[in-house]
N, C-alpha and C positions, 0 to 999 in steps of 0.2 A: 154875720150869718153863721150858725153855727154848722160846722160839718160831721160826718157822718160819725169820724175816729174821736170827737169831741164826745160825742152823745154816747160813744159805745165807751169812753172812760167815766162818763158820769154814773151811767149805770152800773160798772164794777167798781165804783163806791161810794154807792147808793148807801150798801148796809156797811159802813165804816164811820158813820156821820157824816162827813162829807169827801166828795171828789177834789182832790190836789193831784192834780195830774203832774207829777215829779216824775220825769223821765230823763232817760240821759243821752250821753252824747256818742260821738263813736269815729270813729279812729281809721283813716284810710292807709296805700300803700301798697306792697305787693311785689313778691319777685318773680321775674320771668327772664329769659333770655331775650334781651330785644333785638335779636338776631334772629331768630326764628319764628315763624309762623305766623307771621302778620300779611294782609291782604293787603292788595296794592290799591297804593291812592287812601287808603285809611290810617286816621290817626291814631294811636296807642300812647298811653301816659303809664309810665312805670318808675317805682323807687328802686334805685338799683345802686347794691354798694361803690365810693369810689373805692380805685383802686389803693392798695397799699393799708390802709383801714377797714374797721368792721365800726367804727362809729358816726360818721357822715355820710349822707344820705342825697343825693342828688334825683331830681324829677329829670326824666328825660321823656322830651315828643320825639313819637320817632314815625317818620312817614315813607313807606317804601316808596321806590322810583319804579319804574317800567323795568327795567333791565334786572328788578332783584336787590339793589343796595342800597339796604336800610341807611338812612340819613338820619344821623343823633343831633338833634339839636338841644343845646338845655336851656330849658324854661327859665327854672328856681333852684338856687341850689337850698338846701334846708339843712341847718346846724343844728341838730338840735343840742342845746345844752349840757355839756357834761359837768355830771353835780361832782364837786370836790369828795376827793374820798375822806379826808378830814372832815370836814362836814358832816358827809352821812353816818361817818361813824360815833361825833359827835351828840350829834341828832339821839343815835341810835342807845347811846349811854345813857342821856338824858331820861328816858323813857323807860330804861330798866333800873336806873338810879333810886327808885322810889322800892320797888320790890325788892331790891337789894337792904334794904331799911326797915324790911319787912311791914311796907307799905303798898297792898296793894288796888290798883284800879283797872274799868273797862279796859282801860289803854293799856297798863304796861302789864295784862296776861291775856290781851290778842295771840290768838294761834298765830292768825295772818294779818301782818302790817302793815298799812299802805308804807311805812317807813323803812322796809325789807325791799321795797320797789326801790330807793333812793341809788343803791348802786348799778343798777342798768338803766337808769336814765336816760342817757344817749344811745340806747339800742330798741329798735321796735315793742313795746308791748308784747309781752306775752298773756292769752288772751286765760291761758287758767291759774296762773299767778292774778292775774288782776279780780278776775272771777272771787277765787279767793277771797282776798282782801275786800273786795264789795260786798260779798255776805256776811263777814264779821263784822265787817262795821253795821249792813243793817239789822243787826242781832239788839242794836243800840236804842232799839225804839220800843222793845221790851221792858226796858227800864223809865221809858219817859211818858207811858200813858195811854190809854185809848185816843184821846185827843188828835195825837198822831200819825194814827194808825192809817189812813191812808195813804202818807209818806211812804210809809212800810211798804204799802202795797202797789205801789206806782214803782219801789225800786225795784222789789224782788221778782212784779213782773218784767222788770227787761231784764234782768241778771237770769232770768228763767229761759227768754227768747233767744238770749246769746249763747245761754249752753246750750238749750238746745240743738244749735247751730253746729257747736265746739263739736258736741259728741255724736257729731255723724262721721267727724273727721278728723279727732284731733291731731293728728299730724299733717294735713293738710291747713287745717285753721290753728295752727300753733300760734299763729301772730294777729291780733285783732286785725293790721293791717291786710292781713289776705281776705279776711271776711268781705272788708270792705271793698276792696280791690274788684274780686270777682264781682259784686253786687254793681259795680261801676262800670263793668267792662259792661255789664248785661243790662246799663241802663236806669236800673231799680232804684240805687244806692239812696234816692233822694224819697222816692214813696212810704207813705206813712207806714205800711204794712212791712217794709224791711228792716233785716237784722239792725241793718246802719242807722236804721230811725230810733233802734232802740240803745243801741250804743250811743246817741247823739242826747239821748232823752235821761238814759244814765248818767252822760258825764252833766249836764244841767243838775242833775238831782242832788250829784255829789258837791256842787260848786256851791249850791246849796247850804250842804252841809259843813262846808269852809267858813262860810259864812257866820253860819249860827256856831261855830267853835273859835272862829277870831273876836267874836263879842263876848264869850262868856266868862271873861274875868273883867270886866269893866263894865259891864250893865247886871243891873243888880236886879233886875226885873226880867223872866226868861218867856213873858209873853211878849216883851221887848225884843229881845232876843231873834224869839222868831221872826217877825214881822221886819224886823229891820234886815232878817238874811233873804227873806221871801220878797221883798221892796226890790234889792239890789240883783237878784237873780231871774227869779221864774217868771214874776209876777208879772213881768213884759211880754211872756209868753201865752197868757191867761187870759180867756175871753172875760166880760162883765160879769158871769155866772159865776165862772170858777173861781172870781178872784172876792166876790161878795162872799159864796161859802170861804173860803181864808178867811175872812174878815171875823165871820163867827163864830170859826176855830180859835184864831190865836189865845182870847180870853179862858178858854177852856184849857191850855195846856198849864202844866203840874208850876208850882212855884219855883224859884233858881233851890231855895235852900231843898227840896225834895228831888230835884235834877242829882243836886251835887252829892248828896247822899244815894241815890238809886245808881249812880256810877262808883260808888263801894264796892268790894267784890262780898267782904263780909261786914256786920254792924260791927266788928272790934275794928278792922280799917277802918273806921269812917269815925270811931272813936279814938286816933290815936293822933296825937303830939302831929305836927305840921302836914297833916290831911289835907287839906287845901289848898296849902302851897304846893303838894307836890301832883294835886290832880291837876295845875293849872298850867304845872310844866308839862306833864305828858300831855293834854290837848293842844300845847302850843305846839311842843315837839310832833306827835303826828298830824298836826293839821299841816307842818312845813313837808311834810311827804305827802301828804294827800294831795297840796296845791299845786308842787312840782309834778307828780304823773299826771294831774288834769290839764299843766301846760301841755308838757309833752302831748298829748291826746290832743289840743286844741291844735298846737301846730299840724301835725297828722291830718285834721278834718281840711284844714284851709288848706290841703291839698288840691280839693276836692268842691271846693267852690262851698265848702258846709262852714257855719256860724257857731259856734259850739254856746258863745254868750254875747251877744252887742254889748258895746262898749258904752256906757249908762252916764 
C-alpha cells in the first residue's frame, strides 16, 4: 500500500525523471541532568558523560521513586569507537597527497571533508560540521549527470530539514544528538514528518554513497556501480514503484570513463601522468571517513530503537 509520505516524494521527483527517495538517517542522544526535573513514576533515557572522560558515553534509565530519588540504572553502555589519530592523519595525507603533485580532484579540494570528522569520532556529532560535509559532498551530482538528479534532491532535501532545525537554535542543537533527543522525549522522533526521519533518511543516502565509491575502482561499468550500491542499501527500502523507476535510471547514468573525468577539477588534471591512480586513492581515503561517521550515527540511532540499514 502505498502511503501518503511515499506519494508526496514521488511527486517532488516527478520533474527530475524519476523519484529515488534517498534519505537518510539520524542520530540520537542528549544531555540533561538526570537529577533534575523528571516526574515520578516516569521513565527518562539520557546519554550522559562517564565520569573522568569526555569520550564514553553511557544510556542511563532513570526512574524517580515516591520520596524524590532518582534511581540510575544502566541499560547499555555505548563505546563508541575512537579512530587512531595515526590513522586519521594518515587517511588525511593520503588525500592531500595528490594536490601536493599538483594533481587535483572532487576529493582532495573539498572545503569540508567527511575525513576532517575522522578526529572526533568518539565524541557526539556535531550537527554543522557534519551539515557541512554533506553538502559538499552533494555538490558531487553536478558532475555525474541529470540521470541522478533525484539523488540530489532526496539528499539536500534532508540536509535542508535538519538546518532548518539547526538554525532556530544552534547552540541549543550543537549536537545532532539533541535534535534527536528532544524529538524522543516528545514522542515524534520515529514519525515520518520529523527531523530524526530526515537524519535517518540522510544517513541511508550517504551509505549509499559508500557504496557506489567502494566499487568504483573495480567495476569498470558505473551503471554497475550504481545498481550494485542501490541493491545493497536503499533498495530494501523502496516500494515496487520506486524501485522499477531505479531500474530505468540506472542505464541512463554517464559512462565510468566520463564519471572519472567529471571528478577533474580542471581538463589539465584529468590529463596529467597518474590521474587515476590518485583519484582512486582519494575516494578510498574519504570513503574510510565517510564510513566511520555513518558508524558512529548508526550506533547513536540504535539508541533509540532506529535501523539506520538492516543487515542484508
Amino acid at each position: 500500500m502505498v502511503t501518503k509520505s511515499t506519494c508526496a516524494r514521488i511527486v517532488a521527483a516527478t520533474s527530475s525523471l524519476v523519484l529515488l527517495t534517498l534519505c537518510l538517517y539520524h542520530i540520537p542522544g542528549g544531555r540533561r541532568d538526570p537529577d533534575k526535573n523528571f516526574e515520578i513514576g516516569k521513565r527518562h533515557h539520557d546519554v550522559v558523560p562517564v565520569h573522568g572522560t569526555d569520550v564514553t558515553y553511557e544510556v542511563i534509565d532513570v526512574k524517580q521513586t515516591q520520596d524524590g530519588t532518582p534511581i540510575h540504572r544502566k541499560v547499555e553502555k555505548l563505546e563508541v569507537e575512537t579512530e587512531n589519530v595515526e590513522r586519521s592523519t594518515t587517511i588525511k595525507m593520503r588525500v592531500a597527497s595528490c594536490s601536493k603533485e599538483g594533481i587535483h580532484n572532487f576529493f582532495t579540494d573539498m572545503k569540508h571533508s567527511f575525513t576532517d570528522m575522522l578526529g572526533p569520532l568518539d565524541r557526539p556529532t556535531k550537527t554543522k560540521e557534519f551539515l557541512d560535509c554533506c553538502r559538499d559532498l552533494a555538490t558531487i551530482f553536478d558532475r555525474l549527470g541529470k540521470a541522478l538528479s533525484p539523488m540530489e534532491h532526496e539528499l539536500t532535501k534532508n540536509i535542508k530539514v535538519i538546518k532548518d532545525k539547526y538554525d532556530k537554535d544552534p547552540d541549543k542543537y550543537s549536537l545532532l544528538a539533541a535534535i534527536v533527543e528532544e524529538e524522543a522525549s516528545a514522542g515524534t522522533h520515529k514519525k515520518s514528518y520529523s527531523v530524526t526521519d530526515s537524519i535517518l533518511w540522510l544517513g541511508r543516502s550517504i551509505l549509499f554513497m559508500t557504496e557506489m565509491f567502494k566499487h568504483i575502482k573495480t567495476e569498470e561499468n558505473f551503471s554497475k556501480i550504481v545498481s550494485l550500491a542501490y541493491e545493497s542499501t536503499l533498495k530494501q527500502y523502496h516500494n515496487f514503484f520506486v524501485r522499477s523507476m531505479f531500474t530505468m535510471i540506472s542505464p541512463a547514468v554517464p559512462s565510468k570513463e566520463s564519471v572519472m573525468a567529471a571528478l577533474a577539477m580542471t581538463e589539465k588534471d584529468k590529463n596529467k601522468h597518474g590521474y587515476n591512480v590518485c583519484l582512486y586513492d582519494s575516494v578510498a581515503a574519504y570513503n574510510e571517513g565517510l564510513v566511520a561517521v555513518c558508524e558512529n550515527i548508526r550506533k547513536l540511532l540504535a539508541l533509540y530503537d532506529i535501523v539506520l540499514m538492516k543487515e542484508r
